[in-house]
N, C-alpha and C positions, 0 to 999 in steps of 0.2 A: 504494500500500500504506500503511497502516497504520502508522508509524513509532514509534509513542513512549505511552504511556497514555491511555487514554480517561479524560477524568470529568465526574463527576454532577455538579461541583457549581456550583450555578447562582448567578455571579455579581449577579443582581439580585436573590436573595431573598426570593421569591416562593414562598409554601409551594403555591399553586396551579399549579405551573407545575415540568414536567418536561421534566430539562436531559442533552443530552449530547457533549460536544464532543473531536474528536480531530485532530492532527496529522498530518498524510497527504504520500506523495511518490507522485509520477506514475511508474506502471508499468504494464506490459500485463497486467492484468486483466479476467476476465470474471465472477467469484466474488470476493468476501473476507468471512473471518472472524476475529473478534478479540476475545479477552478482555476485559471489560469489569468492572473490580475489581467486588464486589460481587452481578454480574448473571451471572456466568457467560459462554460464547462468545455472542456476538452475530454472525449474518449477516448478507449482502445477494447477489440474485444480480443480474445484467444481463440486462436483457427482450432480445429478440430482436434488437428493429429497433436495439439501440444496440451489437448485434457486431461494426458494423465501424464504429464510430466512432474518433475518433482516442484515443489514451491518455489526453491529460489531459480530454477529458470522459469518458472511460470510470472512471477515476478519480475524477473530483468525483462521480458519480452514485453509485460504489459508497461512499464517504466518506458522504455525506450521508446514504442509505438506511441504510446502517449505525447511524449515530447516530439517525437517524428510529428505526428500529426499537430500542436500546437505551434510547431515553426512552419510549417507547409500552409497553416489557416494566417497567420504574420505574410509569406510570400503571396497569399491570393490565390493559391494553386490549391485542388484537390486531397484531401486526407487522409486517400488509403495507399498506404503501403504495400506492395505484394512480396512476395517471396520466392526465392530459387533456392530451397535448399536453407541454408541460415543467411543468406544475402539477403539484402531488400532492394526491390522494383522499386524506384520509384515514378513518380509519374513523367507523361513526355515533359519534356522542358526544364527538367529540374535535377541536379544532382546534389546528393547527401548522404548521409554518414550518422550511422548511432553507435553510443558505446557508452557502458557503465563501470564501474566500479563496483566496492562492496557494498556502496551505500549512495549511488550517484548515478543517475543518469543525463544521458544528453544526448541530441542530436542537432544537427544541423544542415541548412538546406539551401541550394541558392540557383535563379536561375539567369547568373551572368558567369557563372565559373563552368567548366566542361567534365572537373573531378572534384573532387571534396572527400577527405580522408579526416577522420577524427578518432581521437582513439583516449580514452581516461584510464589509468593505471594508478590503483594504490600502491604507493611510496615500500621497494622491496625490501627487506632488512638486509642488514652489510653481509652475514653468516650467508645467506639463501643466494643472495648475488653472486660471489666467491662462488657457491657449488654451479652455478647455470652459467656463468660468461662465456666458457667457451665457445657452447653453443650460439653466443648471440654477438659477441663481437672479439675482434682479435686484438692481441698485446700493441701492434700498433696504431690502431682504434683507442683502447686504455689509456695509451699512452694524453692523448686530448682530454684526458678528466683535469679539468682546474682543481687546482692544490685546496680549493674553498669548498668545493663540491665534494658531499660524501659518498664512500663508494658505491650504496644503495643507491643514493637520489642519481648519479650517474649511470647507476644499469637502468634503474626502473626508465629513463630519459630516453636513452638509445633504444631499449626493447621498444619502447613507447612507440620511438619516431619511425623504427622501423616498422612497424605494428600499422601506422597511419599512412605509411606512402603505400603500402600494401591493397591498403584498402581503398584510397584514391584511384589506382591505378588498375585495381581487378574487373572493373567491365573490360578493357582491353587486354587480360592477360588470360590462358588459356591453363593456368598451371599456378601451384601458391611456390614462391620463391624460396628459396632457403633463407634465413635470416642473415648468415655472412656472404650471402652473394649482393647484400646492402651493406655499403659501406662510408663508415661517418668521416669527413674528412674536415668538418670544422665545426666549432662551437662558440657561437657568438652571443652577449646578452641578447635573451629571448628568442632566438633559433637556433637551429643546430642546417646545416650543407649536410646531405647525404648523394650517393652517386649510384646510382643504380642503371647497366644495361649505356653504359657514355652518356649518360644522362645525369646532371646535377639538380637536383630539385630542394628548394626551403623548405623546412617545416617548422614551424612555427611553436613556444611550448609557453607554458604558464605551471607553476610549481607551487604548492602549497602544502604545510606542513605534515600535510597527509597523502595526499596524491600529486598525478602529473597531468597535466589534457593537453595532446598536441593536435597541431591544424596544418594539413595542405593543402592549399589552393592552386587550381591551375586550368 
């Protein structure tokens, strides 16, 4: 459910780009709706095949479609989201991106951008990072963690960005990438340069004492 306000307002600042993000707790839901300041109640209902799933993915889905649909009604565009699979349709004209945490959802939507990758990761511990880096970035990747940056908030960043360009990028890709076949090759206040396939793309992050939420536009 639904815990606490939803809102619009989009951290990155981007007047192309519709924002809506809410605070959710896991309960046995197959429906939810929820006022969203400005917009009126917004719904979501649960497809079929996800009735007997367990709560907290019954939950992250109805969180997410939620906010999917309360930034899609912000754009003037249509509310329903489809599916391929755990991807989401969204309607012609518009490209967007949902993603939660443990305790967060968000999505975002826009119909001047061609990709929109977003991705929210709670904050990894420094012990759990150490045992997974390999798999997600290499020692001369590492090597770009600033002296200030701990070594969690550093993985959870990079898994993060990786995570986001992924997702921007998959109507056009036929296959999910390996994680070190993306490579970080800079880290600037509030983006990080990733290079993926001769291709350099920003992606955009925001950090907060708990989690990380990164953005690609393109």
């Amino acid at each position: 459910m639904i815990f606490g306000p939803a809102s619009t307002a989009n951290p990155f600042s981007d007047p192309h780009l519709f924002w809506c993000e809410a605070p959710f707790a896991v309960a046995d839901l197959h429906s939810l709706t929820h006022e969203v300041l400005g917009f009126g109640p917004v719904s979501a209902q649960l497809p079929d095949d996800l009735h007997k799933a367990v709560a907290k993915r019954r939950t992250e889905f109805l969180a997410g479609r939620l906010c999917a649909a309360a930034a899609l009604r912000q754009a003037g565009m249509p509310e329903f989201v489809g599916r391929d699979g755990r991807a989401p349709i969204w309607p012609n004209g518009v490209a967007g991106s949902i993603s939660h945490s443990n305790s967060r959802a968000i999505a975002a939507v826009s119909t001047h951008y061609h990709f929109v990758g977003l991705d929210c990761e709670a904050l990894v511990p420094h012990d759990r990072a150490a045992q997974l880096c390999a798999a997600i970035f290499t020692e001369h990747e590492a090597r770009l963690r600033p002296d200030a940056m701990p070594y969690g908030v550093f993985f959870t960043l990079v898994f993060s960005a990786k995570e986001t360009l992924y997702k921007a990028l998959s109507p056009r890709l036929d296959r999910v990438p390996d994680f070190l076949e993306v490579t970080l090759n800079k880290l600037t206040p509030g983006a990080v340069l990733v290079d993926f396939e001769g291709q350099t793309h920003r992606v955009q992050f925001r950090l907060s004492q708990k989690d990380c939420v990164t953005l690609l536009l393109a």
